[in-house]
C-alpha angles and dihedrals in degrees: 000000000000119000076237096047084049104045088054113109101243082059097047125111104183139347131191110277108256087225097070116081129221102252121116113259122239098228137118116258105269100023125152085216085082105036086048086043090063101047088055093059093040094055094040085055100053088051097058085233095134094116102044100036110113117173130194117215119176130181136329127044102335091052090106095056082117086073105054105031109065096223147096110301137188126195116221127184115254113308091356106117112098086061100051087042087054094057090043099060091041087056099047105018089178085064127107095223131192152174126213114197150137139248093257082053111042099024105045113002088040102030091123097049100038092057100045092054094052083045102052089049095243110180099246141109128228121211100195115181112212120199109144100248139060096251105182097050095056101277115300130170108274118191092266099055110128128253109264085013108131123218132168093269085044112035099160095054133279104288117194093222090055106033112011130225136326116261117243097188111170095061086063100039081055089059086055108104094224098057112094096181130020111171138164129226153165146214103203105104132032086255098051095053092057089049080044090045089046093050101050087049087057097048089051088043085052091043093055087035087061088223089135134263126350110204104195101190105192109195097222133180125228105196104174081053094052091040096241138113116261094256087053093043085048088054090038095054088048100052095043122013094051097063090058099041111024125195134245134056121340101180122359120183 
């Protein structure tokens, strides 16, 4: 077959999603931020959303999505963004509507709001990156750190008399009457990204469906944090995040 005979579009298997921009991404060789990055646009994409996507980012290390997804785009403070996301549907009902943060942010510095919104059923769908540590800020314990699991505020390990237990939040966001879907994923293997791919287009069908809020845990390694290469922190993450936080659907309704 001829290289113009395979470039043709009948022949082709998969191109580079038009939403993401050109501009070299921040992030540490072998992080989830990109992969996840990607299936957003992609799915934003196939559902001809371009024009009505607004995602929240607040801070850590996703606070530069801006950068990388070519649509519209709001700041929060730290653990903020549910909030700002809620006044944002409300707002503009007809808008797909979004938040991008980590575990540090949704799940300690934004506990209050992240549960209320979900709480109160806002339309909107949460992409939260969990990756045990707070990876922008130099590598601090976050709240779903793992027992034993050393970090640069821990170094010995995380200890329960000291510093209590890890937090699992998304079984208890699925017990909250206003989620409609809570789900965990991965990106670590071609088959998990297109579980990962199939539940964010979910969350943003249930967001414009206005059936409640759509929590997308993805289940992320942070290997400059955890002090390994990505193929260790790949292993690492399988062995032991995943039996504190397994994957698939929480709550599907």
């Amino acid at each position: 077959m001829e290289i113009n005979e395979i470039i043709k579009p009948q022949n082709r298997v998969y191109k580079r999603p038009a939403l993401l921009s050109d501009n070299f991404m921040h992030y540490c060789p072998g992080c989830s931020h990109g992969v996840v990055h990607k299936l957003i646009a992609e799915v934003i994409e196939e559902m001809g959303a371009e024009e009505y996507a607004i995602g929240v980012a607040p801070v850590g290390c996703a606070v530069f999505a801006y950068n990388y997804i070519d649509i519209d785009w709001l700041e929060a403070a730290h653990g903020r963004a549910p909030a700002m996301a809620t006044a944002v549907k409300r707002l503009q009902p007809d808008k797909l509507v979004f938040t991008y943060q980590g575990d540090g942010d949704f799940a300690a510095i934004g506990t209050c709001e992240s549960i209320h919104a979900c709480n109160r059923a806002e339309n909107i769908a949460v992409i939260f990156i969990n990756n045990a540590i707070y990876g922008m800020t130099g590598g601090q314990m976050a709240p779903t750190t793992l027992l034993g699991q050393k970090t640069a505020t821990c170094p010995y390990g995380r200890r329960v008399d000291l510093n209590g237990y890890p937090l699992s939040i998304a079984p208890l966001l699925a017990q909250l009457d206003g989620t409609c879907y809570v789900t965990r994923q991965s990106v670590h293997t071609p088959a998990s990204v297109r579980k990962a791919k199939a539940a964010i287009r979910r969350a943003f069908d249930n967001s414009m469906q206005g059936k409640g809020t759509s929590v997308v845990e993805i289940v992320s390694t942070c290997n400059s944090g955890w002090k390994l290469s990505p193929v260790e922190a790949n292993a690492w993450m399988e062995k032991n995040m995943f039996e504190k936080y397994p994957l698939g659907d929480l709550k599907n309704e």
